[in-house]
VEXKOLLO-546983 format. One line per field, with one value per residue: residue number from 1; residue in one letter; z, x, y of N, C-alpha, C, CB in turn. Coordinates in Angstrom, 1 decimal, padded with zeros to 4 digits. Glycine has a CB too. Example, Ala and Ser with C-alpha at 12.3 -4.5 7.8 and 13.67 -1.06 7.14 Angstrom:
<nodes>
pos	1 2
code	A S
n.up	007.8 007.1
n.east	013.2 012.8
n.north	-005.7 -002.2
ca.up	007.8 007.1
ca.east	012.3 013.7
ca.north	-004.5 -001.1
c.up	007.8 007.9
c.east	013.2 012.9
c.north	-003.3 000.0
cb.up	009.0 005.7
cb.east	011.3 014.1
cb.north	-004.5 -000.6
</nodes>
This chain:
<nodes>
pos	1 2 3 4 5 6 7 8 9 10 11 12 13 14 15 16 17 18 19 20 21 22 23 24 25 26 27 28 29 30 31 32 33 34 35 36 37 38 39 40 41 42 43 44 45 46 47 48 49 50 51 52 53 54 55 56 57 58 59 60 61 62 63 64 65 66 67 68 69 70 71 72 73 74 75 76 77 78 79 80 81 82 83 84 85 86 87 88 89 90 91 92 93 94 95 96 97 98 99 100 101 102 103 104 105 106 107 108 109 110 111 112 113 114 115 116 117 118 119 120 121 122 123 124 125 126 127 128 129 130 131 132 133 134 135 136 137 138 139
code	X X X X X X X X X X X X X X X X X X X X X X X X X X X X X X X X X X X X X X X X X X X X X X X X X X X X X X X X X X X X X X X X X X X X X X X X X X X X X X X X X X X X X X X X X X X X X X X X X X X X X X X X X X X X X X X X X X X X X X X X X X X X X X X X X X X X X X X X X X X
n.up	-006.8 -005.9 -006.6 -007.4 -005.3 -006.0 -006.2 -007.1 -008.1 -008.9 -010.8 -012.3 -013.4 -015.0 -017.0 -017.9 -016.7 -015.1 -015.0 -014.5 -013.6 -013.4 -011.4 -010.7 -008.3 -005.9 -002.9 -001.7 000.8 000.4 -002.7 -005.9 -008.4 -011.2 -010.5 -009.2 -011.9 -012.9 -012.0 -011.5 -009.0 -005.8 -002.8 000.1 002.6 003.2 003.1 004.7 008.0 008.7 010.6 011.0 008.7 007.8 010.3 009.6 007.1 007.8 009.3 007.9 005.6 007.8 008.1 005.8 005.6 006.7 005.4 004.7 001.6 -000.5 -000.4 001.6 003.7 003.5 004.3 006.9 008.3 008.2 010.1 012.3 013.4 013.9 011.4 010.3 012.5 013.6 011.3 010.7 013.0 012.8 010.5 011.9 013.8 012.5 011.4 008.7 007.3 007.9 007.1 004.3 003.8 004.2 001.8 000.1 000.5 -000.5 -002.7 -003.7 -002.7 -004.3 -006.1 -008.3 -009.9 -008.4 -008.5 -005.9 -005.5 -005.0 -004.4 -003.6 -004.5 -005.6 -003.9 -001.7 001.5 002.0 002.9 001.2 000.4 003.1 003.1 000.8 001.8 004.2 002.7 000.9 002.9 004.2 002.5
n.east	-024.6 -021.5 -017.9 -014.6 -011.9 -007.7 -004.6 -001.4 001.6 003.6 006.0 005.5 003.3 004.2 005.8 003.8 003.2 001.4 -001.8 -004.8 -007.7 -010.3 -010.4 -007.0 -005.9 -003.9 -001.7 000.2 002.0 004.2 004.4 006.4 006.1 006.3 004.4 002.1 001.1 000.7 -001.5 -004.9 -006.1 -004.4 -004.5 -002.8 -003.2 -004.1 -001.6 001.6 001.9 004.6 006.6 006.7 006.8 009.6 011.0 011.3 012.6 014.9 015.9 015.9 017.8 020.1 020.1 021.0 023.1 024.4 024.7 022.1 020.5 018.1 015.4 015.1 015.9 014.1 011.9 012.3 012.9 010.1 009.1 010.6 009.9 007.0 005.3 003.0 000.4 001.1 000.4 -002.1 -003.1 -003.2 -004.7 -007.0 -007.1 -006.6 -007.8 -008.2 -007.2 -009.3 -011.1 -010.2 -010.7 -013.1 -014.5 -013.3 -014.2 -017.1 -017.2 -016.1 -018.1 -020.2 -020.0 -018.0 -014.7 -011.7 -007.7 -005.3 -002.2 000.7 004.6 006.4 007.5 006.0 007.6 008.0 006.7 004.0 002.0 -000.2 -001.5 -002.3 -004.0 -006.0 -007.5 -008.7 -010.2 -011.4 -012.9 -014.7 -016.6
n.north	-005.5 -005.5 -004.0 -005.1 -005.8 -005.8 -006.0 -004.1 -003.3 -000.5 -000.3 -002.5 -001.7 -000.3 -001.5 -002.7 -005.3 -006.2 -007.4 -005.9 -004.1 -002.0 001.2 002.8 003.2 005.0 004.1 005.8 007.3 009.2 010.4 010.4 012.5 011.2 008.9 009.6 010.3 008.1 006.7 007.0 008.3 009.1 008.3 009.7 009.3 006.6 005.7 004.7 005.4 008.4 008.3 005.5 004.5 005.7 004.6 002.1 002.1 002.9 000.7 -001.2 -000.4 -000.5 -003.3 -004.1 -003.2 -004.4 -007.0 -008.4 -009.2 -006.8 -007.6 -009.6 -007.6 -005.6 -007.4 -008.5 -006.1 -005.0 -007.0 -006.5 -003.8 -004.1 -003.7 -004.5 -004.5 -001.7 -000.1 -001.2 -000.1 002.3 002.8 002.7 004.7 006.9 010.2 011.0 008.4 006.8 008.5 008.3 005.4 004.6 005.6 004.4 001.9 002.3 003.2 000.7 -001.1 000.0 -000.5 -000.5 -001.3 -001.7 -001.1 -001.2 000.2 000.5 000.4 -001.8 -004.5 -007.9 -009.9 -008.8 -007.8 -005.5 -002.8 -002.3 -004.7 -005.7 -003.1 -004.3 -006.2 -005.6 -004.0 -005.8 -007.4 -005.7 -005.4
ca.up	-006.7 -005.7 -007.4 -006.9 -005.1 -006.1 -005.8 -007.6 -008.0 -009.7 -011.5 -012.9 -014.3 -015.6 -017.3 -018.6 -016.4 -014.4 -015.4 -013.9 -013.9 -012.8 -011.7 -010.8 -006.3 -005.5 -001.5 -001.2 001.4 -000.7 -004.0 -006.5 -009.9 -012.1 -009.9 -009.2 -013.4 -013.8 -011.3 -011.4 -008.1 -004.9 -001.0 000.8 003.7 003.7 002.9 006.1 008.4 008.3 011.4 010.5 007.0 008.4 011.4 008.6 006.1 008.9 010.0 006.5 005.4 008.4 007.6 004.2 005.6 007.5 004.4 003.7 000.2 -000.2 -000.2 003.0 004.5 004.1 005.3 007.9 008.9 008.6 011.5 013.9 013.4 014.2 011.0 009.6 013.5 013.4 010.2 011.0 014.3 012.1 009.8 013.3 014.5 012.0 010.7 007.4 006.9 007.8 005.7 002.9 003.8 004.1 000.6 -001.2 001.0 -000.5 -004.2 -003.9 -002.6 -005.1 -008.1 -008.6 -009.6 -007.7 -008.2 -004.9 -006.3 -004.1 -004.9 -003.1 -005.4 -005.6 -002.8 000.0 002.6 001.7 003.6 -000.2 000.3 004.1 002.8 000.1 002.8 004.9 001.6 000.8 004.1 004.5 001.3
ca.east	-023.4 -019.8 -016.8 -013.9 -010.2 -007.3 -003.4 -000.8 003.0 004.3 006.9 004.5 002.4 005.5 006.6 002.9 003.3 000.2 -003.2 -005.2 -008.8 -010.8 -009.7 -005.9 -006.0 -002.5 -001.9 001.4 002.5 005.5 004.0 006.8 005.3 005.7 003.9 000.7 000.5 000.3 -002.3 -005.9 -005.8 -003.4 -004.6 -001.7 -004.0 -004.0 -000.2 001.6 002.2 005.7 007.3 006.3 007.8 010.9 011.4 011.4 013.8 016.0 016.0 016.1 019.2 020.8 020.2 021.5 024.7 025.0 024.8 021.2 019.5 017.4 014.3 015.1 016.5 012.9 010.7 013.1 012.8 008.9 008.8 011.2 009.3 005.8 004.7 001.4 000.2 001.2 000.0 -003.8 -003.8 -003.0 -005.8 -008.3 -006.8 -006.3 -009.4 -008.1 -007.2 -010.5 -012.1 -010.5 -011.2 -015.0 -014.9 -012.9 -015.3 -018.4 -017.5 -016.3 -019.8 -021.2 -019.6 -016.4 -013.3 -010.2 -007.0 -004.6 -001.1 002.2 006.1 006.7 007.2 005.7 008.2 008.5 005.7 003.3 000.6 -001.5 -002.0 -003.5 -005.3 -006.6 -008.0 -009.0 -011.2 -012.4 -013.9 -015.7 -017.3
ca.north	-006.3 -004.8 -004.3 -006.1 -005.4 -005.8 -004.9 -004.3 -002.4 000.3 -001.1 -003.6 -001.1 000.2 -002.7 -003.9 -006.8 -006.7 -007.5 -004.7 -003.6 -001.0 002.5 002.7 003.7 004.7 003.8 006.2 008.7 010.2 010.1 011.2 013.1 010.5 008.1 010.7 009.9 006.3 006.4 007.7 009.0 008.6 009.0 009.8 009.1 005.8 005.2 004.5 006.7 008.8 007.5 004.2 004.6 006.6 003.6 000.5 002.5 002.7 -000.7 -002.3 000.2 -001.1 -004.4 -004.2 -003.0 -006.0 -008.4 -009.0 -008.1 -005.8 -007.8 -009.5 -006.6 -005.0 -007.6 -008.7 -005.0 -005.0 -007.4 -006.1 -002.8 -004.3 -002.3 -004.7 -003.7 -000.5 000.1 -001.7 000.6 003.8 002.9 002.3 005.8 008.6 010.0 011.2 007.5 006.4 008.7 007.7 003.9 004.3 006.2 003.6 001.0 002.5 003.3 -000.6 -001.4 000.4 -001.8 000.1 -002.4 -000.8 -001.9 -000.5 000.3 001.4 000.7 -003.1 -005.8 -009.3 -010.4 -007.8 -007.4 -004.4 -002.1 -002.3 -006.0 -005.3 -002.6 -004.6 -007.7 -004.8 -003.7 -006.6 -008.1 -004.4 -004.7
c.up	-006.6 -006.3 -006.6 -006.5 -005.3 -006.4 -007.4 -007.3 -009.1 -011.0 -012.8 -013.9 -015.2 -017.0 -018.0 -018.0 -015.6 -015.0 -014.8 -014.5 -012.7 -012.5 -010.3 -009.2 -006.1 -003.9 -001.1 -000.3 000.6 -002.1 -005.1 -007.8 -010.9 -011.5 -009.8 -010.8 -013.7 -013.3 -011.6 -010.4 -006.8 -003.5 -000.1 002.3 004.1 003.1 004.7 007.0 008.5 009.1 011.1 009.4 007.4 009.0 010.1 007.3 007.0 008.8 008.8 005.9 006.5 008.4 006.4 004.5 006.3 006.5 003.7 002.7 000.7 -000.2 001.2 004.1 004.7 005.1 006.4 009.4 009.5 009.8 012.3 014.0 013.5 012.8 010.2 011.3 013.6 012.3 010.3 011.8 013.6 011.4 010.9 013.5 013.7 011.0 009.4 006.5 006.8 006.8 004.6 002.6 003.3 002.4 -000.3 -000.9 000.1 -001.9 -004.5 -003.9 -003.3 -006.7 -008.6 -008.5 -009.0 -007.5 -007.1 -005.8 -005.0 -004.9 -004.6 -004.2 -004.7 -003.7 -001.5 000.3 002.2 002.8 002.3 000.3 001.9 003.8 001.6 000.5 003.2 004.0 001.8 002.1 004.8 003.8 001.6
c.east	-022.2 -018.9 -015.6 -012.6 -009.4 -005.8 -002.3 001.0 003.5 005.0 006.2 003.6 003.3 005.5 005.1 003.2 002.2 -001.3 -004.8 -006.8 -009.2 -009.5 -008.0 -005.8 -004.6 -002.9 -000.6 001.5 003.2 005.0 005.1 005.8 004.9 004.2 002.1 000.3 000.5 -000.8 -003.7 -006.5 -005.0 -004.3 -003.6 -002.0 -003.6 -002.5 000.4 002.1 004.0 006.5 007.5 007.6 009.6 011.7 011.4 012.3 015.0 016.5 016.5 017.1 019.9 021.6 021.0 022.8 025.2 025.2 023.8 020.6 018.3 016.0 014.0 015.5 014.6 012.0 011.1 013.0 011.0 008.2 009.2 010.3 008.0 004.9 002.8 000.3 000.3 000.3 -001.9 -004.2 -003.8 -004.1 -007.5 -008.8 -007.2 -007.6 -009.1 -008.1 -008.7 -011.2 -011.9 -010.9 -012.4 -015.2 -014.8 -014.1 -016.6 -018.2 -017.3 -017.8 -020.6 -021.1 -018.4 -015.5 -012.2 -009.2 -005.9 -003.1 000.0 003.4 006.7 006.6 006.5 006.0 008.4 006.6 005.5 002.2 -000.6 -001.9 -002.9 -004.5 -006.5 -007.8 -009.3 -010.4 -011.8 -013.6 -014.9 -016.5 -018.6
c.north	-005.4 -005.1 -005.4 -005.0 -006.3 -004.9 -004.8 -003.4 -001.5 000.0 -002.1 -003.0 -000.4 -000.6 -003.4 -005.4 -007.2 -006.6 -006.8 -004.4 -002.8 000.4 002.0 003.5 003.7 004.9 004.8 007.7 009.8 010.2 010.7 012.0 011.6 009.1 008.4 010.4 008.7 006.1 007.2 009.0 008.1 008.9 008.8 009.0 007.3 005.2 004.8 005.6 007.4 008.5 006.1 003.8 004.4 005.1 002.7 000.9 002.2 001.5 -001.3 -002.1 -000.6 -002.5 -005.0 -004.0 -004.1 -007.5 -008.5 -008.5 -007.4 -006.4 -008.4 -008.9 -006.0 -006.1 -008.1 -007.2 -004.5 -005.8 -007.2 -004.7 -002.9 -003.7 -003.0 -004.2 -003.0 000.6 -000.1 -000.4 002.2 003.6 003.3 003.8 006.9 008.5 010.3 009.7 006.6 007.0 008.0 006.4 004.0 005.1 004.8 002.3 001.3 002.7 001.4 -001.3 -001.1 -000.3 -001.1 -001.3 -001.0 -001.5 -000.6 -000.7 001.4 000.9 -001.0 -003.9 -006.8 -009.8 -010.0 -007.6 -005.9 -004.1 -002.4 -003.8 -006.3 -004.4 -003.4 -005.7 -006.7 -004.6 -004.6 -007.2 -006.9 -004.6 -005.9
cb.up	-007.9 -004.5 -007.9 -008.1 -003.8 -006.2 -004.1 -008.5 -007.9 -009.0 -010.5 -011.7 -013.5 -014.7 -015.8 -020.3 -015.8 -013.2 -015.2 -014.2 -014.3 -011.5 -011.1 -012.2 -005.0 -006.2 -001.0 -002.4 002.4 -000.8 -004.2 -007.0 -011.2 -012.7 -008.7 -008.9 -014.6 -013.6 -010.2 -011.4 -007.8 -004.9 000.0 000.7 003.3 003.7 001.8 006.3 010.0 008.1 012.4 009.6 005.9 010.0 013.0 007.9 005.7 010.3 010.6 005.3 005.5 008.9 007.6 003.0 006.4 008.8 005.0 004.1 -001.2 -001.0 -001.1 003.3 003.6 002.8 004.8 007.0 007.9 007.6 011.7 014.0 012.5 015.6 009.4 008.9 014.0 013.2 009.1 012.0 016.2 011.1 009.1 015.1 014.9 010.9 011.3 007.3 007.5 008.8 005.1 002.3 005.1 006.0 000.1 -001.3 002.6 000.3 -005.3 -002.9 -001.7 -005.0 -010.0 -007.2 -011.7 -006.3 -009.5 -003.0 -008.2 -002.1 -003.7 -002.1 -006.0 -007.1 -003.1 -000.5 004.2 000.2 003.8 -002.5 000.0 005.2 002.4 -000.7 004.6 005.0 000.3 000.3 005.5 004.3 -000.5
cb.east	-023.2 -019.1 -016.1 -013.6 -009.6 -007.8 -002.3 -001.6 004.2 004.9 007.6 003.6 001.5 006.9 007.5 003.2 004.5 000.2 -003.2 -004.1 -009.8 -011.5 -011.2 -005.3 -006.9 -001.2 -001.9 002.3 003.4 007.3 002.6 008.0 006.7 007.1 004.6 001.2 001.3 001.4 -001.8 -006.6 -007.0 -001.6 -005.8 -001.4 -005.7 -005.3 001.0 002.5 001.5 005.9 006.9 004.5 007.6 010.3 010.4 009.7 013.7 015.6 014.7 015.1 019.5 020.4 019.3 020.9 025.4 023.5 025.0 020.5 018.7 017.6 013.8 015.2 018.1 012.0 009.6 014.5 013.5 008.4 008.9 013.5 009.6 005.5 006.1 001.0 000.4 002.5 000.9 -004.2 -002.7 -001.6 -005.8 -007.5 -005.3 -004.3 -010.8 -006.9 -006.2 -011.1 -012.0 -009.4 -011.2 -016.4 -013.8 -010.9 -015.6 -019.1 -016.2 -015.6 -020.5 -021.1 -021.3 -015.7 -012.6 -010.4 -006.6 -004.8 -001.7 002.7 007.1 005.9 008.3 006.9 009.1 009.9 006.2 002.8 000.9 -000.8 -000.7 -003.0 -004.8 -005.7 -006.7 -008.0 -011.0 -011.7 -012.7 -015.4 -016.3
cb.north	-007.3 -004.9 -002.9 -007.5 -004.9 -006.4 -005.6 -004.3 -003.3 000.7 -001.9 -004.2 -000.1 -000.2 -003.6 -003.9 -007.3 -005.9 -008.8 -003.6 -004.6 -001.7 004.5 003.4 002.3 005.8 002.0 006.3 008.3 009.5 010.8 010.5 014.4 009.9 008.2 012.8 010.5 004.7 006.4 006.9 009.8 009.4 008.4 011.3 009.6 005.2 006.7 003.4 006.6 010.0 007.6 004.2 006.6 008.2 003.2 -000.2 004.2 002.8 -001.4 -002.3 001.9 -000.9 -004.6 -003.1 -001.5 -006.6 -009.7 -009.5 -009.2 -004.6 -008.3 -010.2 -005.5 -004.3 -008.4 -009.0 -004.1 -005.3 -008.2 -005.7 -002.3 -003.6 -001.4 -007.3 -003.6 -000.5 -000.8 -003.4 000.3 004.1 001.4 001.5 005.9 008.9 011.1 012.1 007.1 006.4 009.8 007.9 003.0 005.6 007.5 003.1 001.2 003.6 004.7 -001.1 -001.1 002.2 -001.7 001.3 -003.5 -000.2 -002.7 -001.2 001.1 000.9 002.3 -003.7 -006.4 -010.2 -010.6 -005.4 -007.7 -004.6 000.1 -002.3 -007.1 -004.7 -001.1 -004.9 -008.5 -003.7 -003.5 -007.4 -008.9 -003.1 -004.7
</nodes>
């Protein structure tokens, strides 16, 4: 039988507000220090790619200077920026990302619980919650 996925946020883990099992999968490109320690381990690999990132910072700062908050400044920005597409076709593409997919795919399949963990809250559009689908419908 296979484990289970699920996501969660930083913050959250912060804060003891999420209900969490199994080992602790961070999904981040930029990993700060402290971040690398709440987690068990990070794969940078499958975070998004740095243009990606870079292009939807942009956009969402911009946005913000225009009026809107900062949570619909990001996911407002995650759409003009194509990034759940962008982000899928980066997973398709880059083999480091695949590797690390088919890993986390196979310790899942093997009965591992994994919970995926990045920086997005609740409300803002995330890559963890594609990669989490992603997981699951592999497994």
């Amino acid at each position: 039988m296979g484990g289970s996925v699920s996501d969660t946020y930083a913050a959250a883990l912060q804060h003891d507000l999420a209900d969490v099992s199994g080992t602790l999968v961070g999904v981040v490109r930029r990993p700060p220090g402290w971040f690398t320690a709440l987690v068990a381990e990070n794969h940078r690999a499958l975070g998004p790619p740095e243009p990606l990132l870079d292009e939807t910072t942009e956009r969402a700062e911009a946005l913000k200077l225009d009026g809107m908050c900062e949570e619909g400044a990001h996911n407002a920005a995650w759409e003009e920026c194509e990034f759940e597409r962008r982000y899928r076709e980066h997973l398709d593409a880059d083999p480091d990302a695949a590797e690390a997919f088919a890993t986390l795919r196979d310790r899942v399949r093997d009965g591992e619980d994994v919970t995926l963990v990045c920086f997005e809250g609740e409300n803002k559009r995330c890559h963890r919650r594609l990669l989490a689908d992603r997981l699951r419908d592999a497994v």
